[in-house]
PyMOL CGO cylinders between C-alpha atoms (Angstrom):
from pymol import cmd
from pymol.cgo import CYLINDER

trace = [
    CYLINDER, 5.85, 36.86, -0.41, 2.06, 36.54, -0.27, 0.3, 1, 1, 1, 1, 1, 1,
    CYLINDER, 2.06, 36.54, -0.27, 2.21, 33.53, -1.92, 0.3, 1, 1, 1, 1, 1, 1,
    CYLINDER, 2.21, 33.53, -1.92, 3.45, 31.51, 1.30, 0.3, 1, 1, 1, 1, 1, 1,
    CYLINDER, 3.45, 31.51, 1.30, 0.28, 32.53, 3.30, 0.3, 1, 1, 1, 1, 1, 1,
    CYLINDER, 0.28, 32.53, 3.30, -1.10, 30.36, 0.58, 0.3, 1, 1, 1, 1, 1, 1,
    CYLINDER, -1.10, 30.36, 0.58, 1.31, 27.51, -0.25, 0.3, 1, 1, 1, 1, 1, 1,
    CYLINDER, 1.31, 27.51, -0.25, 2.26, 26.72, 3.32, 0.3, 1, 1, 1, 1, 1, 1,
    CYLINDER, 2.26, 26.72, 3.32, -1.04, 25.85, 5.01, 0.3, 1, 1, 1, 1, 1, 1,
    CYLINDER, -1.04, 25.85, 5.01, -1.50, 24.07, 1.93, 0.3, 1, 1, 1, 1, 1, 1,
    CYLINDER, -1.50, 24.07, 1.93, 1.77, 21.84, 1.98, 0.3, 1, 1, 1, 1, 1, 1,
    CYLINDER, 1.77, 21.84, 1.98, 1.17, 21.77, 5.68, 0.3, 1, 1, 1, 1, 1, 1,
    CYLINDER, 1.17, 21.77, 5.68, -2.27, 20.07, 4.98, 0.3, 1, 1, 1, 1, 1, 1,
    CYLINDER, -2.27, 20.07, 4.98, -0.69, 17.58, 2.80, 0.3, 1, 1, 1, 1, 1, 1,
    CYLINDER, -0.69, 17.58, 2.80, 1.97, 16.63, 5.27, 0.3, 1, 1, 1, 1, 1, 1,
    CYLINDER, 1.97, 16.63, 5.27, -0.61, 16.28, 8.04, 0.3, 1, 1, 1, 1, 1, 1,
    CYLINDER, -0.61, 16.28, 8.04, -2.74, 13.81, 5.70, 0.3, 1, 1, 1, 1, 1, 1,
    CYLINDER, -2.74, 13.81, 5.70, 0.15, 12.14, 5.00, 0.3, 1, 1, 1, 1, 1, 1,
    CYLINDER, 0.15, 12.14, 5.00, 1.07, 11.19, 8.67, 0.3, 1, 1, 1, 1, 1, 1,
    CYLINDER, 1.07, 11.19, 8.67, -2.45, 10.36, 8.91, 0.3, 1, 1, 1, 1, 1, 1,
    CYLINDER, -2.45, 10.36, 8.91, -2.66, 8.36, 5.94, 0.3, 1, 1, 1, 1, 1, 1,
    CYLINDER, -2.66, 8.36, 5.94, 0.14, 6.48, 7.21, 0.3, 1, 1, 1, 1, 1, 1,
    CYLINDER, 0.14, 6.48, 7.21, -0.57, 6.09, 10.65, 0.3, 1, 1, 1, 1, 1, 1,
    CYLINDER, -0.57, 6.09, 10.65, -4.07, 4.86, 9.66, 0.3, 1, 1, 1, 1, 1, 1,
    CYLINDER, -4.07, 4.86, 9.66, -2.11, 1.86, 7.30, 0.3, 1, 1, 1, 1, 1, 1,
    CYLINDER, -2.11, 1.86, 7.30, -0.29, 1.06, 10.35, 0.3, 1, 1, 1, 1, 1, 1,
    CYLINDER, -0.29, 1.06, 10.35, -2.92, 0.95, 12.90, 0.3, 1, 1, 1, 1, 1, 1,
    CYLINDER, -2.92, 0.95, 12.90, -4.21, -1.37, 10.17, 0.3, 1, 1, 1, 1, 1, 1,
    CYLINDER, -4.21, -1.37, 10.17, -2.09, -3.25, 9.79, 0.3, 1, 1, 1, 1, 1, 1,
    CYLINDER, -2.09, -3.25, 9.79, -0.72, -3.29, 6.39, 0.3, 1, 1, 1, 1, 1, 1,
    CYLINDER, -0.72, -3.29, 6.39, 2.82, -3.36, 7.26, 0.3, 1, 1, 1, 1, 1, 1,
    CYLINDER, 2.82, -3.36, 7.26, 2.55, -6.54, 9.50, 0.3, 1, 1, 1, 1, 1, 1,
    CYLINDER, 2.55, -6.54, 9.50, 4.08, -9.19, 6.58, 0.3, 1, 1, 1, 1, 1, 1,
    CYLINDER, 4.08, -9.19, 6.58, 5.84, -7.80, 4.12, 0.3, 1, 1, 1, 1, 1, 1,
    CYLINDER, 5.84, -7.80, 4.12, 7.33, -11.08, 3.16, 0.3, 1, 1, 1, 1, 1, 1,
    CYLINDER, 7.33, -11.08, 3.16, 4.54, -13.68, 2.33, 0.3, 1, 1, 1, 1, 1, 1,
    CYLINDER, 4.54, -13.68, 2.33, 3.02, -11.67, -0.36, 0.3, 1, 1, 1, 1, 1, 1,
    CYLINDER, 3.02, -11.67, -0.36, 6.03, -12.02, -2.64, 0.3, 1, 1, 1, 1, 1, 1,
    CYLINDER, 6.03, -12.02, -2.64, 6.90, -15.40, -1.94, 0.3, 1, 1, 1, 1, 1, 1,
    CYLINDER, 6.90, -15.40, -1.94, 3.31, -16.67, -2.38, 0.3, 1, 1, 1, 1, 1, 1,
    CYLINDER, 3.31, -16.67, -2.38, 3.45, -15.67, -5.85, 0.3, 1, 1, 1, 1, 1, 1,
    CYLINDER, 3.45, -15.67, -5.85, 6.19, -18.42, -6.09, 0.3, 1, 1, 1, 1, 1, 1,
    CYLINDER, 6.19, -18.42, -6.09, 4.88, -21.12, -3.81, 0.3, 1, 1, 1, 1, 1, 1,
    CYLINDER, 4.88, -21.12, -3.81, 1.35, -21.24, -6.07, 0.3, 1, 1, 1, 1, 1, 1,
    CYLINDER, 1.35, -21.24, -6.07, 0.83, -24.42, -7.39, 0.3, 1, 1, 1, 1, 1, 1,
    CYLINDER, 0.83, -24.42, -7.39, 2.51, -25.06, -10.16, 0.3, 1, 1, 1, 1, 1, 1,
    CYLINDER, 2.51, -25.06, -10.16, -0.65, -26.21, -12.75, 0.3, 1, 1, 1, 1, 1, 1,
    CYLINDER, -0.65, -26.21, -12.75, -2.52, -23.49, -14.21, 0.3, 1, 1, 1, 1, 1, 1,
    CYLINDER, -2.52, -23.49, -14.21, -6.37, -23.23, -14.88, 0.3, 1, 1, 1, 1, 1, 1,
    CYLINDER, -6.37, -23.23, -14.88, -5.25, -24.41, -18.58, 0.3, 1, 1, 1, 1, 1, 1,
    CYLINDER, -5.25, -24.41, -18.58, -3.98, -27.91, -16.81, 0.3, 1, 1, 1, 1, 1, 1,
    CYLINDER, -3.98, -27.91, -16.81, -6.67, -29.51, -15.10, 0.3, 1, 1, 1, 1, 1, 1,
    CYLINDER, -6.67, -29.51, -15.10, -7.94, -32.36, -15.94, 0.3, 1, 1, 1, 1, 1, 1,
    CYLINDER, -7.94, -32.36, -15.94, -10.47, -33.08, -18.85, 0.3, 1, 1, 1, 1, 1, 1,
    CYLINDER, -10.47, -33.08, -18.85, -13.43, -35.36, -19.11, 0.3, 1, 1, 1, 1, 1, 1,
]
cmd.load_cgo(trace, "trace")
């Protein structure tokens, strides 16, 4: 029984730097386009560093 004096400020702590953690990436804004980052991988340009042009 002694052992929750310990573990639950400690999960409590955890949870709190959680929220915070989170609420910091929103304030951020690191949730704003959660689209364009995968679909840029697709739109790159085709060629490759391999395929430019020599001299």
């Amino acid at each position: 029984m002694e052992v929750l004096f310990i573990l639950l400020p400690i999960a409590l702590g955890f949870v709190l730097a959680a929220v915070f953690v989170f609420a910091w990436a929103v304030r951020d804004g690191q949730f704003d386009d959660l689209d364009t980052p995968a679909l840029r991988a697709l739109l790159d340009d085709p060629r490759g560093a391999d395929d430019e042009p020599r001299r």
